[in-house]
N, C-alpha and C positions, 0 to 999 in steps of 0.2 A: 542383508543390510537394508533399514528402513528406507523409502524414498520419498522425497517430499516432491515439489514441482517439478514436471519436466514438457515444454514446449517445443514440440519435435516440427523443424523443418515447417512453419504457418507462416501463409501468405495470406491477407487481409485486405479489402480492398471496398471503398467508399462508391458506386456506382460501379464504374467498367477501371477503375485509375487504381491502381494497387498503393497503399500506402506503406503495408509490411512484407518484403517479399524473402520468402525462407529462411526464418528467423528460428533458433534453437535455443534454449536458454534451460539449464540447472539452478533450482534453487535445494541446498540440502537441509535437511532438516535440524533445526536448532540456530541456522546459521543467521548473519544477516545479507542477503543480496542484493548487490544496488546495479542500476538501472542508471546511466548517464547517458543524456544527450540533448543537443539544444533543442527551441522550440520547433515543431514541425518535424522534427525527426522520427515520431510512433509512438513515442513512450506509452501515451494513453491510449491511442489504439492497439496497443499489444495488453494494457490490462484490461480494457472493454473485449478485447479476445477472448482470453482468459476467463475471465466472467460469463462470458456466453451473451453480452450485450450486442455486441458485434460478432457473430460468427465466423473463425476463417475461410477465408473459400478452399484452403487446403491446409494440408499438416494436421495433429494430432494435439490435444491437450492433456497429460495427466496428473493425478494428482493421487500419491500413496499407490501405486500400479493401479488406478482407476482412470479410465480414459470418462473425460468430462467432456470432450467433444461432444457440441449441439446438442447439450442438456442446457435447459430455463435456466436462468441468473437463479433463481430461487432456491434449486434442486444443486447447484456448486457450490450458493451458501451453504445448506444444509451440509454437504461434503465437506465441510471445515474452514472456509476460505470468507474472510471478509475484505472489507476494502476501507479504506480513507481515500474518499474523493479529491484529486486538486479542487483547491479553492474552498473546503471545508462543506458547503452545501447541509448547513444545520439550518430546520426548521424552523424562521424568524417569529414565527406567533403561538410556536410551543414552549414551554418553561426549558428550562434543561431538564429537568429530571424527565419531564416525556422526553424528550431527545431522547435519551437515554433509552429509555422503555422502548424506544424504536429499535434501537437494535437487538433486543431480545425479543423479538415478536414470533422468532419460531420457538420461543420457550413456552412450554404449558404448564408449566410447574410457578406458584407466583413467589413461594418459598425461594427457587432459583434465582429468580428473576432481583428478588428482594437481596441475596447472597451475591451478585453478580453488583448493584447498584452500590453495597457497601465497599466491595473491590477499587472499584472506580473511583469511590471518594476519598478511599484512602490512597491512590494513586493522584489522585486531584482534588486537594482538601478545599480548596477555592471553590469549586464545583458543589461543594456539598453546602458549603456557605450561601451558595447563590443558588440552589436548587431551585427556588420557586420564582426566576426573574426570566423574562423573555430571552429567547438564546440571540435575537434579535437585536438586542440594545447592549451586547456587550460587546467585549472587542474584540481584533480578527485574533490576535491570539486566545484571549479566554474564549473564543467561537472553536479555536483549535483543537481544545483541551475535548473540548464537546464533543467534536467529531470522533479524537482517537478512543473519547472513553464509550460513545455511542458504538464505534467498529467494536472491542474487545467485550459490548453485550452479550454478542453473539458464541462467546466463551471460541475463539476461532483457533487452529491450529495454522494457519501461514495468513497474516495481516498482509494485504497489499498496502505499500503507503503511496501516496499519487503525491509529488513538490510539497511535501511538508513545510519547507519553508515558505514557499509563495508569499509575497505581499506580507511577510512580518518584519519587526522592526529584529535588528540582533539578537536581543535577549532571548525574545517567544522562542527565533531559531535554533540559539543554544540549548535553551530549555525543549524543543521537541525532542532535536535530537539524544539528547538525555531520558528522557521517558522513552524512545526505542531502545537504547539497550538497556533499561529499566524491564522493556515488555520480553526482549529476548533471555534476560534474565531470568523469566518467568518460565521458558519453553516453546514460547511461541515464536514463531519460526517469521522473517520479516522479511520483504522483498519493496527495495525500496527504490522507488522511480524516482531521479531529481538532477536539477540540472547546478545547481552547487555542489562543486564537484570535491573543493577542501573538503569541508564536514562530513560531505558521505564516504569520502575515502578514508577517513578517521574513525569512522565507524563502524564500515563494513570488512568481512573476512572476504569474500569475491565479488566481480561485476562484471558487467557487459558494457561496451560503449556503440549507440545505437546513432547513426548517422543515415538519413535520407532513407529510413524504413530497413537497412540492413544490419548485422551486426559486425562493426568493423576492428574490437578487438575485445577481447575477454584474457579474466585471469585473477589471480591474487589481488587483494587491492593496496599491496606495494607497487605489484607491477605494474598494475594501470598507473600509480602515482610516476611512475617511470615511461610510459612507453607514448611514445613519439604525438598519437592520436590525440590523445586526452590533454598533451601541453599544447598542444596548436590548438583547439578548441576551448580550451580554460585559462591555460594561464601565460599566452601568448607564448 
């Protein structure tokens, strides 16, 4: 059986102060897995983990039976694994299309590069419209568009996505989450961090609910729509 993420038992820790303490998490392949919990809870220090930005001080990362533990952020890219940053973090005084070319920068092929850029704009035809305007002066959702098509350069096999909604108005947020299972559609495999907890349970097949750096319930994402944790934290 193929294996896609798996975060065995990582504790994480900012100075001497742990923020993620033995934390386990499955993502399988093809699937969508989402990540709930409010702010200050780890979300983004379990996928700076992940990454190799923040190294754990213990537990294992792997990814496909390849332990990525304390390999370079560069060298887990290359392992298949890209990211969507919370808060989008595009290039304000690059066009989009360099946006874009940034995420394909371990590509050496420009054929690919060229084949990947058309993908994108067919996933975001607005994008290809506006290819040559500062990603800087447009708005936080078309900045959005930017980022998820600049991650999918990277042609990745499991997308991390960080608060895809953050700071958008309704629409952007319907329309994300529409382009993720648009991407999972594609094969690629998504793990999705977010503290809207309706919409990602509408869209996700399992999740974790992550509270004060531990994981305090997992499961289907009916069950989490059901289970005790997730309605005292969301939806009173």
């Amino acid at each position: 059986m193929a294996e896609g993420l798996r975060v065995e038992r990582i504790s994480t820790a900012y100075d001497r102060a742990d923020v993620l303490q033995d934390v386990s998490i499955e993502v399988q392949p093809g699937s969508i897995t989402c990540l709930l919990g409010s702010n200050g809870s780890g979300k983004t220090t379990l996928i700076r983990s992940i990454l190799g930005l923040t190294p754990p001080r213990s537990g294992r990362v792997w990814f496909e039976q390849r332990d990525l533990t304390g390999l370079p952020t560069h060298k887990v890219i290359a392992a298949g694994i890209a990211c969507i940053p919370e808060g989008r973090k595009v290039f304000p005084k690059l066009t989009v299309e360099e946006n874009l070319k940034v995420g394909g920068y371990q590509e050496a092929s420009e054929d690919v590069v060229q084949a990947r850029l058309a993908e994108a704009y067919a996933l975001f035809p607005q994008l290809k419209e506006r290819r040559a305007q500062l990603a800087g002066t447009m708005s936080g959702g078309e900045q959005a568009m930017v980022s998820i098509g600049r991650g999918l350069m990277s042609a990745p096999k499991l997308l991390l996505v960080d608060e895809p909604s953050l700071g958008l108005s309704p629409i952007y947020v319907k329309q994300n989450f529409d382009i993720i299972l648009r991407i999972r559609e594609r094969g690629i495999t998504v793990f999705l961090v977010e503290q809207n907890a309706r919409q990602t349970l509408a869209i996700a097949d399992r999740g974790y609910v992550l509270a004060k750096g531990r994981v305090v319930a997992s499961g289907t994402a009916a069950e989490l729509g059901r289970a005790r944790e997730v309605h005292e934290a969301y939806f009173g």
